[in-house]
N, C-alpha and C positions, 0 to 999 in steps of 0.2 A: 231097549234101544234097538235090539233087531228087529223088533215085532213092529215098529214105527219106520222103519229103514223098507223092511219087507210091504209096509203097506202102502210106501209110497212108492215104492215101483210096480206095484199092484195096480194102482190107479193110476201112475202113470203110461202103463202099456192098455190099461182099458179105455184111455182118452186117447192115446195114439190111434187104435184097433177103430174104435166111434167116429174118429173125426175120419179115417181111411173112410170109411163105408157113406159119410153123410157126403161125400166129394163127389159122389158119384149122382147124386138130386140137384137141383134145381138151385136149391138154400145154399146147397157146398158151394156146385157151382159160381154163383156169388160170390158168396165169402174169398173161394179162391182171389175172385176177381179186385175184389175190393184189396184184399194182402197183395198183391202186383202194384196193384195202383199204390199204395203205399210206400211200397219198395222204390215204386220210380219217384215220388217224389222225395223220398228219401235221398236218391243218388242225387237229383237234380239240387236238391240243399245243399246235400257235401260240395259239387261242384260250383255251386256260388258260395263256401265258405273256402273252397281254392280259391276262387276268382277275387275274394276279399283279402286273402292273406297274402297273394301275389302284390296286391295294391298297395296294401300295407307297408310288405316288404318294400316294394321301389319308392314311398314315402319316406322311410326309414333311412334307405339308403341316400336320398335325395339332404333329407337333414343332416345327416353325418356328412357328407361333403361340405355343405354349407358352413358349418362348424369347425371344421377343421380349414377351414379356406379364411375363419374370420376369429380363430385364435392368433393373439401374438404374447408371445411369452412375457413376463415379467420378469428378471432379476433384480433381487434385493443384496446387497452387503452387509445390511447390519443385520445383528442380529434381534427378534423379536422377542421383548422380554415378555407381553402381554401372552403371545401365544404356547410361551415357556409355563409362564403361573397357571394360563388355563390345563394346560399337560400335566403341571404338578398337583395342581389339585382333585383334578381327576382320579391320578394314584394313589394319592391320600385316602381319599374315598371310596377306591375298590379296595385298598389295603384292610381299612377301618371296616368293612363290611365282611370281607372274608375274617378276618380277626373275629367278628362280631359271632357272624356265624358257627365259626368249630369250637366258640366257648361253650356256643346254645348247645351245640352237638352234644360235648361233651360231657357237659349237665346233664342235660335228660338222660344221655346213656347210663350216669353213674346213678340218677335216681330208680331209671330202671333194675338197674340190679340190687339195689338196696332190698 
């Protein structure tokens, strides 16, 4: 583990050391140029992915007014029996599931130690 640890900052400081000294030709040179060039278009992206999420943002906010300017509430007084059974059956069926499961649990735990 160290001898791979050691040989990577081995070759890492001899590609630092190589790429110092080729910066100084013609090639480096370039390349410099070309890593800039990169970088600017890099920033120039990020600041059109501001410029999109600004617009987003005011979309965003544009529809949440809209929405809230064209809710009107509902009151009910009775009460919903339909939305009751859908609720209880629901329960039933997370009950019957967890049930289902710590039996399985506890099967295989007791086969394991058999």
């Amino acid at each position: 583990m160290f001898r791979t640890y050691l040989a990577v900052v081995i070759a890492a400081l001899a590609f630092g050391v190589g790429t110092a000294a080729a910066a100084e030709t013609a090639q480096g040179l370039k390349a410099d140029g070309m890593r800039l060039q990169a970088m600017a278009q890099r920033y120039q992206w990020l600041q059109g992915v501001k410029a999109d999420g600004m617009r987003y943002q005011a979309m965003a906010n544009y529809y949440a007014a809209q929405k809230a300017a064209a809710v009107t509430p509902v009151r009910s007084s009775s009460f919903d029996w339909q939305d009751a059974g859908i609720g209880a059956g629901v329960a039933v069926a997370a009950l019957l599931s967890l049930t289902l499961i710590v039996g399985f649990a506890r099967r295989h735990r007791n086969e394991l130690a058999v």
